[in-house]
C-alpha positions in Angstrom: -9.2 -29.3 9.1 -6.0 -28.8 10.8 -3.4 -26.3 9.1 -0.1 -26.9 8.9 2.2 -23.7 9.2 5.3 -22.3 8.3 6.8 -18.5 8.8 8.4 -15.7 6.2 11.1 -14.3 7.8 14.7 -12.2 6.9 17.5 -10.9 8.2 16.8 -7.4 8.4 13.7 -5.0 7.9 13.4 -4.2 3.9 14.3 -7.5 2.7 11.0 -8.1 1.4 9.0 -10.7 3.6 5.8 -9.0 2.8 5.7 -9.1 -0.7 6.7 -12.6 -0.8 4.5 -13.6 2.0 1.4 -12.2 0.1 3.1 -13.7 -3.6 2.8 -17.1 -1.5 -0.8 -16.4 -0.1 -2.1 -15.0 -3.4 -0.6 -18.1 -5.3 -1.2 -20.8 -3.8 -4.6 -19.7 -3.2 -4.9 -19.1 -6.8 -4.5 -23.3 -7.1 -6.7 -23.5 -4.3 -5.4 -24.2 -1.0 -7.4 -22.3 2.2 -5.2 -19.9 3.3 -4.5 -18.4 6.2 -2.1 -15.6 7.2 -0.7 -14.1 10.6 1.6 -11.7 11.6 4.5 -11.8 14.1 4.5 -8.6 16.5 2.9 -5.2 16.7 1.9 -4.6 13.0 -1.9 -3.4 11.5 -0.4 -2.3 8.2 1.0 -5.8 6.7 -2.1 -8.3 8.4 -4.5 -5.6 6.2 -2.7 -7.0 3.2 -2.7 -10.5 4.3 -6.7 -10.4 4.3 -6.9 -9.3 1.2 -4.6 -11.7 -0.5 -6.1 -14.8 1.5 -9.8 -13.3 2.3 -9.7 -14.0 5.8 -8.4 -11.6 8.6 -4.7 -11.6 9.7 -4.7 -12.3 13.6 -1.5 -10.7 15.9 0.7 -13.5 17.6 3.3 -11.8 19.8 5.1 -13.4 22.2 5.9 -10.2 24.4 2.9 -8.9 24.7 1.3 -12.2 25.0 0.6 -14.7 27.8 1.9 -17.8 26.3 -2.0 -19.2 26.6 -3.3 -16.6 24.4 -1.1 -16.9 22.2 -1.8 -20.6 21.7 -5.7 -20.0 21.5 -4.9 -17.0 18.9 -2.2 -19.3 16.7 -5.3 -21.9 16.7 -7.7 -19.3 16.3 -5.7 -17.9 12.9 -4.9 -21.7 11.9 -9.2 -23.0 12.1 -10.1 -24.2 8.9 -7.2 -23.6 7.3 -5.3 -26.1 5.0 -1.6 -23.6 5.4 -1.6 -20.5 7.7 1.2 -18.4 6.6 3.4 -16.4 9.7 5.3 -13.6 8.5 7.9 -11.9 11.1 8.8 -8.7 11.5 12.3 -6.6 11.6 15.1 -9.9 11.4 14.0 -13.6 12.6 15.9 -12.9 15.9 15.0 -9.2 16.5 13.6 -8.2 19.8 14.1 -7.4 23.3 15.5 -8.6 26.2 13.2 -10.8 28.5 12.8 -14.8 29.5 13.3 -16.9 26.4 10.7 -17.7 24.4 9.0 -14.1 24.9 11.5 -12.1 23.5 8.9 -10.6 20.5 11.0 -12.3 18.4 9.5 -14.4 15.1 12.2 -16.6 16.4 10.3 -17.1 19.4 7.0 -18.2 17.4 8.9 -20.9 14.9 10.2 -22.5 18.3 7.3 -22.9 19.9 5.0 -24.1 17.4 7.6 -26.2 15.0 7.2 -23.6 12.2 9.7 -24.0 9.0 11.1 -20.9 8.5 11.2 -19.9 4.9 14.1 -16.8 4.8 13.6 -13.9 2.7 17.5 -13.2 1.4 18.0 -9.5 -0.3 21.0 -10.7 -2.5 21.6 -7.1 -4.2 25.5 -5.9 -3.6 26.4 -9.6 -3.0 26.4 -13.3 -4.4 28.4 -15.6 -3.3 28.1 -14.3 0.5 24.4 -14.7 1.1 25.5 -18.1 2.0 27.6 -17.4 4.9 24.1 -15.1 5.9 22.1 -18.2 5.3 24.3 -20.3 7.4 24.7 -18.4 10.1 20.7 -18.1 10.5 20.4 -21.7 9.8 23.0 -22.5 12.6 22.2 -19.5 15.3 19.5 -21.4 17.3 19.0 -25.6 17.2 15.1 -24.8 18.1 14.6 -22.8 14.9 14.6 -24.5 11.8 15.4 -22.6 8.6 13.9 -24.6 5.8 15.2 -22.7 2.7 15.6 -18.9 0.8 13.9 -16.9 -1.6 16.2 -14.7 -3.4 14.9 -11.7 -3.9 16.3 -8.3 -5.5 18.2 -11.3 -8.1 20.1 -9.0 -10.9 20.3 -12.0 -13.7 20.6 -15.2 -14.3 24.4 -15.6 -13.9 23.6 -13.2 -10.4 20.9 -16.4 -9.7 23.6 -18.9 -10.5 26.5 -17.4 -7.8 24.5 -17.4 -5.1 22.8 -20.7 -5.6 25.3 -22.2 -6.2 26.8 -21.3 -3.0 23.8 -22.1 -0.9 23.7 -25.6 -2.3 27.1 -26.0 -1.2 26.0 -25.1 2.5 23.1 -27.9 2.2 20.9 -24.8 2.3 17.6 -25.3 -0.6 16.7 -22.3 -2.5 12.9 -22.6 -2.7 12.7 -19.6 -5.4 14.1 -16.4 -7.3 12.6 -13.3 -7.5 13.8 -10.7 -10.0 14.5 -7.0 -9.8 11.2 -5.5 -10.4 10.3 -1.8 -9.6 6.5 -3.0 -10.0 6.5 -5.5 -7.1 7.4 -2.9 -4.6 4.4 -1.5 -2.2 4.4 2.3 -1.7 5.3 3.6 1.8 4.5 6.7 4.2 5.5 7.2 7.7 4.5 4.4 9.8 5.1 1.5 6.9 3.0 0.7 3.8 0.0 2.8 2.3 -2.2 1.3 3.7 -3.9 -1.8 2.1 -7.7 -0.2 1.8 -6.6 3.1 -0.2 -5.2 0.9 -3.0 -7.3 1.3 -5.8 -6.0 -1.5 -7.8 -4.6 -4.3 -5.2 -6.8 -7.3 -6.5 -4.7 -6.3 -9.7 -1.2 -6.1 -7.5 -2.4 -9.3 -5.9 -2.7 -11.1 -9.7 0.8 -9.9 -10.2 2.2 -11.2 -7.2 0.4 -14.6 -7.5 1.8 -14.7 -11.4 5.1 -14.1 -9.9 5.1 -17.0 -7.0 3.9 -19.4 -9.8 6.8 -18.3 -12.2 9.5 -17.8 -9.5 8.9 -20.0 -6.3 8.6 -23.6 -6.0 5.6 -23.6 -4.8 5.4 -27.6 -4.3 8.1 -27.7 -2.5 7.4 -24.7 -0.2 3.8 -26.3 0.5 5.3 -29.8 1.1 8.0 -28.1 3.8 4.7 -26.6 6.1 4.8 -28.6 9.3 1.5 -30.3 10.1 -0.8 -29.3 13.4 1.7 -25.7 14.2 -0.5 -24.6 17.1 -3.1 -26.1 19.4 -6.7 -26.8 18.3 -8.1 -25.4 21.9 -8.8 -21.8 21.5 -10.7 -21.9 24.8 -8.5 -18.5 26.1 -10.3 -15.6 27.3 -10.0 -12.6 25.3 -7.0 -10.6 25.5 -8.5 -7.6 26.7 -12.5 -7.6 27.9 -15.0 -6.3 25.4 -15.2 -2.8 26.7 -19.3 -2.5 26.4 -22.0 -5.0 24.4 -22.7 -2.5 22.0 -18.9 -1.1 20.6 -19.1 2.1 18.3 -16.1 1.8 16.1 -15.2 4.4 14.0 -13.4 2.7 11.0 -12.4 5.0 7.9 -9.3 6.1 6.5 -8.5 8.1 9.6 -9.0 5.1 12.1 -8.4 1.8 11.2 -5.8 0.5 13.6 -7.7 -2.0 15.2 -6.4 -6.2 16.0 -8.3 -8.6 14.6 -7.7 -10.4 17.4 -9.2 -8.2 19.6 -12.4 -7.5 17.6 -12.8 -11.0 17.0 -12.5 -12.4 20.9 -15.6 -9.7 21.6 -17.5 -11.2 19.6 -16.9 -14.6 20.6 -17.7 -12.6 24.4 -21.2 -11.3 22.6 -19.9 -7.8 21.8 -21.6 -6.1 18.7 -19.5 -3.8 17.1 -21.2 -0.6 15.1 -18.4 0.5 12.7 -19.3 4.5 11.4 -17.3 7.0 9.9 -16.3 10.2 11.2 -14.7 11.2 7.9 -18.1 10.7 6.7 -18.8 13.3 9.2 -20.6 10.2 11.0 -21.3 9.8 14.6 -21.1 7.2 17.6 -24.6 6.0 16.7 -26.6 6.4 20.4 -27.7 2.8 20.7 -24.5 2.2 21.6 -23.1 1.7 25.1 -19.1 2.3 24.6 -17.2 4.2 21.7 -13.3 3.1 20.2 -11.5 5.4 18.8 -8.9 3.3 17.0 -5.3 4.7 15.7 -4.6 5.6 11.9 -4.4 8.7 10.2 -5.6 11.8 11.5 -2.8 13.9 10.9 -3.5 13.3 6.6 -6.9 13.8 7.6 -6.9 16.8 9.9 -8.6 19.4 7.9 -11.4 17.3 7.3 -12.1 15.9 10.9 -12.1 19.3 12.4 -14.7 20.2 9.7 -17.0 17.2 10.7 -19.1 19.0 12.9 -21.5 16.2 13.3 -19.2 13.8 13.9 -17.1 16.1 17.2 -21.0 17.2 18.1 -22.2 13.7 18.3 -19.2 12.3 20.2 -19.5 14.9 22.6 -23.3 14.2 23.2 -22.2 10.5 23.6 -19.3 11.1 26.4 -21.6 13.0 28.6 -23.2 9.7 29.5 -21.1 7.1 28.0 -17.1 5.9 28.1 -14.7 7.2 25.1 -11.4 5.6 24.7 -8.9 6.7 22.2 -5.7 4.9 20.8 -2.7 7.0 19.4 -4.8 8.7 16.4 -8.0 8.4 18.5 -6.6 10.2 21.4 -4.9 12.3 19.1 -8.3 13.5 17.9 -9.7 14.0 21.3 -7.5 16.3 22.4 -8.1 20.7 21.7 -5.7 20.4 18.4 -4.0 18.6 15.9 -1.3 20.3 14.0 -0.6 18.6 10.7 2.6 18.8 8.5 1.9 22.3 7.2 2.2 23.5 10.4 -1.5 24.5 10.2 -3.6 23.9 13.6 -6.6 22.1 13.3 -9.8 21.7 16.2 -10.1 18.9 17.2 -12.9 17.1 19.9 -11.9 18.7 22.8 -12.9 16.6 24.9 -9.7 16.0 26.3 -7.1 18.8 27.0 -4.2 17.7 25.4 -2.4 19.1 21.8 -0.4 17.5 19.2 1.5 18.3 17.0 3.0 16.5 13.6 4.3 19.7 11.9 7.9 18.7 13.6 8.0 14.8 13.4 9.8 12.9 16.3 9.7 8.6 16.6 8.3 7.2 19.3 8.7 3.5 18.9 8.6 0.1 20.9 6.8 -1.7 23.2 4.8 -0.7 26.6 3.5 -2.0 29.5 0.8 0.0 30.8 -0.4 -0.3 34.7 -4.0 1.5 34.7 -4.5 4.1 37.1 -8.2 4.4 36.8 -11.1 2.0 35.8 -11.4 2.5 32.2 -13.0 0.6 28.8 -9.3 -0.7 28.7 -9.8 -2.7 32.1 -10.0 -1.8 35.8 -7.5 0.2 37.9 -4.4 -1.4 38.7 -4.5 -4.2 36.0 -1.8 -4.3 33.7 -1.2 -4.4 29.8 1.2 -5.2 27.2 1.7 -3.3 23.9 3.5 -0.3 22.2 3.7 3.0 20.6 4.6 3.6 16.8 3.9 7.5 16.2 5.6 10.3 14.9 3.3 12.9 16.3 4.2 14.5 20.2 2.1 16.5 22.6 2.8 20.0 22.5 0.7 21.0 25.6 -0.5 18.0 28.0 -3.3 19.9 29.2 -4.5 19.3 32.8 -6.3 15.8 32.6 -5.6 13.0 34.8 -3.1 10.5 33.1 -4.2 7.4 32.2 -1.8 4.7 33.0 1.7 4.6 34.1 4.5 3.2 31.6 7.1 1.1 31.0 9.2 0.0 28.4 10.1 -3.7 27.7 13.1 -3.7 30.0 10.3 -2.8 32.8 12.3 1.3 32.8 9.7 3.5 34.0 8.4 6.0 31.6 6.3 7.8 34.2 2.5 8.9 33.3 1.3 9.1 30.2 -2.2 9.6 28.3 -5.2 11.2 30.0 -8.7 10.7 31.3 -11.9 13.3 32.1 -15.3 12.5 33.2 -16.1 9.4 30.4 -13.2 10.1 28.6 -9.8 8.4 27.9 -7.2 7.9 25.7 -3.3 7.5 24.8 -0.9 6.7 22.5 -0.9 3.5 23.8 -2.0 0.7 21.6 -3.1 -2.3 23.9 -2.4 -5.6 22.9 -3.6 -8.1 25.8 -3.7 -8.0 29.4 -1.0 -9.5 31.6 -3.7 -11.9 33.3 -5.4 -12.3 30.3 
């Protein structure tokens, strides 16, 4: 079947687009429509909740970081089989950087290009009457985006409810749902966004809640019968955004490592990649019928204590990179490095296999995107080719060792950041997360 598609977007960050974008997923799968869910930008907090409300992985569409053909093959990918595929933005529907139009990183960008509705998430605590004006202006700002309707959310009482829909019908604007005050809808938060979706204990319950909610408080008729039909290409033909990096792919996947895109894991195995998931919290190795090992981004610095404890796992990885490549992303090359110090200011071994140090006692954003120009041939692709994606850590390097770096950087605005990451013998890493290569 072909999916038709519509996006969850807001004016700001905090409005609450995910809550209602899972509300929407968990509902209307509830009355049975095949759902499908993706996410707008660099995000692998909020697509692990979309899985679990719609039981299918969330796939990354970003129009920065993205060739404009992968990111047609990836919207088709995320819309097969699908009766509605749900596209939540991130930050404020027009939020992103400067760049040619249309690949701006923008959710913006995304509802242009494929004819998505945009349903807009409005935060109407501290006003009424005015979060039609807000409306407005976001219906009127760009011809090629189409705002459909609101959800008002935060929504103090019913004469609150009244004001500002009231108002909003006055503009022409449809209000497609209300969502009360509730303390209980909110998802808790750490450092780089939401707990994370797999230490939730009791999320299928959350996930009833939510869908209880949309079926109370949204119209969810109305909001199905607004999805535009066919919002992407059917050809998903595209090669994969960045090469598998072996046939046999030892992923470690735990609490401490579990920043990997769906859409890159699922384009190496449409190239024939296997991938081995083990877990070094489990004090697991790189199994050794493997022929490459990822070290994705996640946690390590919650977890440093008990990584520098797993002697088989650091013994077993070091076995592996005498004869086989090691790449590390953000927490993964944070682990590879002599030391991690955590928030107690305690420092904790690490692989060693690379000479660098972190450090998240004194915590310092790094944030937005990258475009990395590879200075060696590594798992990540051959020297000289480029990529596209971004840093989101609070953790620095303390001592950058002696290694060679691994790429050069920019930011979006093509500024150059100068050398970053590093690379011995089999070994590589950064806090670079790569989303797709430039010739991809």
């Amino acid at each position: 079947m072909t999916a038709r598609g519509l996006m969850i977007a807001a004016p700001r960050s905090g409005s609450g687009k995910t809550t209602v974008a899972l509300a929407l997923i968990a509902g209307l799968r509830r009355r049975g429509v095949e759902m499908r869910a993706a996410k707008a930008g660099p995000d692998y907090i909020d697509p692990a909740f979309h899985a679990a409300a719609s039981g299918h992985d969330s796939l990354t569409l970003d129009s920065w970081a993205m060739p404009p053909a992968l990111l047609d093959a990836t919207l088709g990918r995320a819309a097969k089989d699908a009766e509605l595929l749900v596209v939540e933005a991130s930050m404020g529907l027009f939020d992103g950087v400067e760049g040619s139009p249309g690949r701006r990183g923008r959710g913006a960008d995304l509802a242009a290009r494929f004819g998505l509705p945009v349903v807009l998430v409005l935060d109407v605590s501290g006003q009424s009457q005015s979060v039609a004006a807000v409306a407005h202006g976001f219906a009127t700002f760009d011809p090629a985006v189409r705002v459909a309707g609101v959800i008002l959310n935060r929504v103090g009482s019913p004469r609150h409810h009244a004001g500002a829909a009231s108002a909003l019908r006055d503009a022409g604007i449809a209000v497609l749902g209300s969502i009360p005050r509730d303390a209980a809808l909110a998802l808790p938060e750490r450092h780089l966004g939401l707990v994370q979706a797999r230490e939730h204990g009791t999320l299928p319950a959350f996930l009833d809640t939510l869908a209880a909610m949309a079926e109370r408080d949204l119209d969810l008729g109305a909001i199905l019968g607004l999805a535009a039909p066919s919002p992407g290409p059917a050809d998903t033909a595209a090669g994969p955004a960045i090469p598998p990096p072996g046939q046999r792919i030892a992923v470690a996947d735990d609490a401490a490592f579990s920043f990997l895109y769906p859409h890159l894991t699922h384009a190496w195995r449409h190239a024939g990649a296997e991938l081995i998931r083990f877990s070094p919290l489990a004090d697991q190795a790189p199994p050794d019928d493997c022929d490459c090992c990822w070290l994705p981004g996640g946690y390590p610095e919650l977890h440093a204590g008990a990584l520098s404890a797993a002697t088989g796992f650091r013994n077993g990885l070091a076995r592996f990179a005498t004869t086989r490549p090691v790449h590390g992303e953000c927490g993964g090359y944070m682990v590879l490095g002599q030391a991690l110090t955590d928030a107690a200011g305690i420092a904790h071994p690490m692989a060693g296999l690379l000479g660098h140090v972190t450090s998240y006692a004194q915590r310092r954003m790094h944030l937005g995107y990258r475009e990395a120009t590879l200075l060696a041939d590594t798992p990540l692709g051959a020297r000289g080719r480029v990529l596209r994606g971004h840093e989101f850590h609070y953790a620095s390097v303390t001592d950058p060792g002696d290694d060679d770096a691994l790429a050069d950087l920019a930011d979006a605005n093509g500024t150059a950041l100068g050398p970053a990451g590093g690379r011995r013998g089999h070994v590589s890493g950064s806090f670079f997360h790569a989303i797709a290569l430039q010739d991809a």
